[in-house]
C-alpha positions as CSV (number, residue, x, y, z in Angstrom):
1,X,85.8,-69.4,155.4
2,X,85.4,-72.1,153.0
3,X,88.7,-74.5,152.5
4,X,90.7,-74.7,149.6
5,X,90.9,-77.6,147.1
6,X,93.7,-79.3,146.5
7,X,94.4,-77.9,143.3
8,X,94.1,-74.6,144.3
9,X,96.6,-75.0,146.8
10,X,99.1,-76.4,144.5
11,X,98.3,-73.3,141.9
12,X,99.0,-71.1,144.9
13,X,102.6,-72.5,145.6
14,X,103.8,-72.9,142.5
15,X,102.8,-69.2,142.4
16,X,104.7,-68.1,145.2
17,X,107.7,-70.3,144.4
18,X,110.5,-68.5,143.3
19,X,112.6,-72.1,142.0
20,X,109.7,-72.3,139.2
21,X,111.8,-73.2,136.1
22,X,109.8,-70.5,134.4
23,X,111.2,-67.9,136.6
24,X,115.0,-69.4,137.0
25,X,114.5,-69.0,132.8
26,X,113.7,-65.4,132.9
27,X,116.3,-64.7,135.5
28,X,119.3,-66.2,133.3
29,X,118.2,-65.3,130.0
30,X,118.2,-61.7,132.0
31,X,121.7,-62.2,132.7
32,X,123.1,-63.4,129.6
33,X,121.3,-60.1,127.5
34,X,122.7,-58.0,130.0
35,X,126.2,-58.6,129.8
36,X,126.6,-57.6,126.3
37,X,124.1,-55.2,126.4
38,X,126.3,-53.1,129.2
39,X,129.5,-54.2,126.8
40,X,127.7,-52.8,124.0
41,X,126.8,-49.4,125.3
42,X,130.2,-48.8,127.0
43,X,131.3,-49.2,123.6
44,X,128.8,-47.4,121.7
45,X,129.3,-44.1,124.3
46,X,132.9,-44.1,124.1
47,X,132.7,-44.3,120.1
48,X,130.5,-41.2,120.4
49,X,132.6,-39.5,123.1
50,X,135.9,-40.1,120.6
51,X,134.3,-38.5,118.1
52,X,133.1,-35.6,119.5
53,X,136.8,-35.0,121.0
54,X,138.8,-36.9,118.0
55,X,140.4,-38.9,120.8
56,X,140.8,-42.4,120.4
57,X,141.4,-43.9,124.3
58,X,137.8,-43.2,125.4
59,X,136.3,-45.8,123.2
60,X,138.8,-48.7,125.2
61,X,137.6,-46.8,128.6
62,X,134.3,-47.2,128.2
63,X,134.2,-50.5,126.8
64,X,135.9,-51.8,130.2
65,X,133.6,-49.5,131.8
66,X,131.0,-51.6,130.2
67,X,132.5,-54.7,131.0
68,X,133.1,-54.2,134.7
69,X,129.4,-52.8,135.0
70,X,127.9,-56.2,133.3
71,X,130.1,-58.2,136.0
72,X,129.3,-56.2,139.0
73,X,125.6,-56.5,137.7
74,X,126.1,-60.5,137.3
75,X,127.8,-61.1,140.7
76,X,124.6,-58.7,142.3
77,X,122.2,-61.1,140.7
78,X,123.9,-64.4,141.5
79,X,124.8,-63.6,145.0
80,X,122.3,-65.1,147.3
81,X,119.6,-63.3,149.4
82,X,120.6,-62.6,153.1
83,X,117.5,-65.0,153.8
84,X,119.4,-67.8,152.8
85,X,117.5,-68.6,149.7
């Protein structure tokens, strides 16, 4: 087995790092296109659900619908690992 150099080695951790600020910038630009995206498609199906029944509450249900779905998504994401990392 021949030894690693040193710069593959440091290659290799930065790989398996999961701080790398390339990763923590996918992770939160994640987060902050998926709370209005769940906002937006509670929204859009309760605006397609009130017109199909001519109701006009559905569109205010699923909004919060959408809402609480884009929290409970956030807090799942930002709640640490049961490693402790």
């Amino acid at each position: 087995m021949r030894p690693q150099s040193s710069r593959a080695r440091e290659v290799s951790a930065v790989a398996r790092s999961d701080n790398s600020w390339q990763r923590q910038l996918g992770k939160y630009l994640g987060l902050a296109f998926m709370m209005p995206c769940c906002t937006f498609v509670g929204y859009v199906m309760g605006h397609y659900l009130d017109k199909a029944f001519g109701t006009h509450i559905l569109t205010l249900i699923f909004l919060l619908f959408g809402i609480a779905a884009g929290f409970v998504e956030l807090f799942r994401e930002l709640k640490p690992d049961d490693d402790g990392k």
